[in-house]
C-alpha positions in Angstrom: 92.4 82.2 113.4 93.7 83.4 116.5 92.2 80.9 118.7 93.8 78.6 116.7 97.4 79.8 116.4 97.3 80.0 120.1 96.4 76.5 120.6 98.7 75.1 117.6 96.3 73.5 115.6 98.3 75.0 112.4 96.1 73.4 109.1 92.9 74.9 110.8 94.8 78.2 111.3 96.2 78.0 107.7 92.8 77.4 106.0 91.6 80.3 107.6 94.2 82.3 106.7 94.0 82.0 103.0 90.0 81.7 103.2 90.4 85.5 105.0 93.3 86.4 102.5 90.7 85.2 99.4 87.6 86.7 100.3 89.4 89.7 100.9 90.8 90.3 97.7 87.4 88.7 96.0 85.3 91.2 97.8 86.8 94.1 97.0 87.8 93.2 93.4 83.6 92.7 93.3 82.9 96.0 94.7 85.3 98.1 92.4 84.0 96.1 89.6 80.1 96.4 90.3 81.0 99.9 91.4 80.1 99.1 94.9 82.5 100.5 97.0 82.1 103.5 99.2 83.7 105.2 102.3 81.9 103.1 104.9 82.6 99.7 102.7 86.6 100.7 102.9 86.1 101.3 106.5 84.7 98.0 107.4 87.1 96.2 104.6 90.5 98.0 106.6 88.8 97.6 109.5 87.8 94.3 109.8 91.7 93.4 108.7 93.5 95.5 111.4 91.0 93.4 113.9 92.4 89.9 112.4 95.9 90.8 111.7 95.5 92.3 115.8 94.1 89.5 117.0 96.1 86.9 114.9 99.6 88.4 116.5 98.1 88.7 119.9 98.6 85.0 119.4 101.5 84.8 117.9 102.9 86.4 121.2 101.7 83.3 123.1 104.1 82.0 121.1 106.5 84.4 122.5 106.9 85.1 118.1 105.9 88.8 118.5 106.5 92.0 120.9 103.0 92.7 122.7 103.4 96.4 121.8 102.6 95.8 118.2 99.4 94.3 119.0 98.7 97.8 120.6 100.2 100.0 117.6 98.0 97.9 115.0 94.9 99.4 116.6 96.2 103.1 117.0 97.5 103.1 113.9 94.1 101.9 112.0 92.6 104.7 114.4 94.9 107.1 113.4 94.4 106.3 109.6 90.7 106.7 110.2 90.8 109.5 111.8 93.2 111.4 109.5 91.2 110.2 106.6 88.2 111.5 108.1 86.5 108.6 107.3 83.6 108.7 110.2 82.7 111.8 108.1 82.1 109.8 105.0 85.2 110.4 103.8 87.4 107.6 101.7 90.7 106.3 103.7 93.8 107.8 102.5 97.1 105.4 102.8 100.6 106.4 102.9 102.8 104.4 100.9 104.6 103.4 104.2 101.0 102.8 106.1 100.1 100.7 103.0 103.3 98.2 103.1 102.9 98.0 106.7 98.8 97.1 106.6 100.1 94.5 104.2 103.4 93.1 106.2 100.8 92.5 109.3 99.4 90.1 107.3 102.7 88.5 106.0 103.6 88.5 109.5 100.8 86.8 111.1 100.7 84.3 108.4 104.2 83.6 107.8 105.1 81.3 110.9 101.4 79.6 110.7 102.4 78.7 106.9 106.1 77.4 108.2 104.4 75.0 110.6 101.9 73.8 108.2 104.4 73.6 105.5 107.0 72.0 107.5 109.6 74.1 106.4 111.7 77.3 108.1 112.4 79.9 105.7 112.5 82.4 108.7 113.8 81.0 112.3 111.2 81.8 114.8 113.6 83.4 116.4 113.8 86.0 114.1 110.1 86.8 114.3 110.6 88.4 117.5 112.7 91.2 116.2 111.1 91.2 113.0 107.5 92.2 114.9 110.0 95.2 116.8 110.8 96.4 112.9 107.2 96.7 112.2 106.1 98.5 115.5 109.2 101.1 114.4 107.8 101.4 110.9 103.9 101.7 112.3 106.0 104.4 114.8 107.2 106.3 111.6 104.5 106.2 109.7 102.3 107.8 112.5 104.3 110.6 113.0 103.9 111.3 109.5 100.6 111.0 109.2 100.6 113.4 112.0 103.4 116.0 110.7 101.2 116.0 107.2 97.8 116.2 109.6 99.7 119.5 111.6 101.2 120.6 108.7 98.2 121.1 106.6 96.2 122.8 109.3 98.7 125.6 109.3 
């Protein structure tokens, strides 16, 4: 997807997109209902979507669409939530409600212009994504001290 968003070839980008955003949902609706899922499972699944949601905006800043920090905080914030969740230790990742919205606005934000291109239509100018991207690296801000705070707090 990336490759493609940096290069403007929009339908390709699109179809991946919503290929990514269906299997995504599909796999883990299987594993819940097979009662498949596990710690490591949620770690690749969270994973594997802070790397394209990363990678996606990376492009989008080609674009000059997105602030290059928040490709930076996507990647210490999945860390982060690892870490705190103690998920190398085979424990299950543990969202805060504000981690969870912003997991799921990088998404909406690396999709959003791709789908405006394809679509034809601006719902959002593109303009605005730009400041838009600085909101979510302010969120990703707050919700890491607090995830930290709780972290110190609970050791004490």
């Amino acid at each position: 997807m990336a490759w493609n968003v940096y290069h403007s070839n929009w339908y390709v980008a699109v179809a991946i997109l919503w290929t990514a955003i269906f299997t995504d949902i599909l796999d883990g609706y299987l594993a819940r209902k097979k009662n498949l899922t596990s710690a490591i499972g949620g770690l690749m699944d969270h994973g594997s979507d802070a790397f394209f949601v990363t990678l996606t905006i990376a492009a989008l800043t080609h674009h000059e669409w997105a602030p290059v920090v928040l490709v930076c905080v996507i990647p210490a914030a999945f860390v982060q939530y690892m870490l705190d969740s103690k998920a190398l230790a085979g424990q299950p990742l543990k969202a805060s409600s504000l981690g969870k919205y912003n997991g799921i606005s990088y998404f909406v934000f690396a999709g959003f212009p791709v789908m405006q291109l394809t679509l034809g239509i601006t719902l959002i100018p593109f303009s605005w994504f730009i400041w838009i991207g600085w909101g979510l690296v302010v969120t990703s801000a707050i919700s890491m001290v607090d995830r930290l705070v709780t972290l110190l707090s609970n050791k004490q």
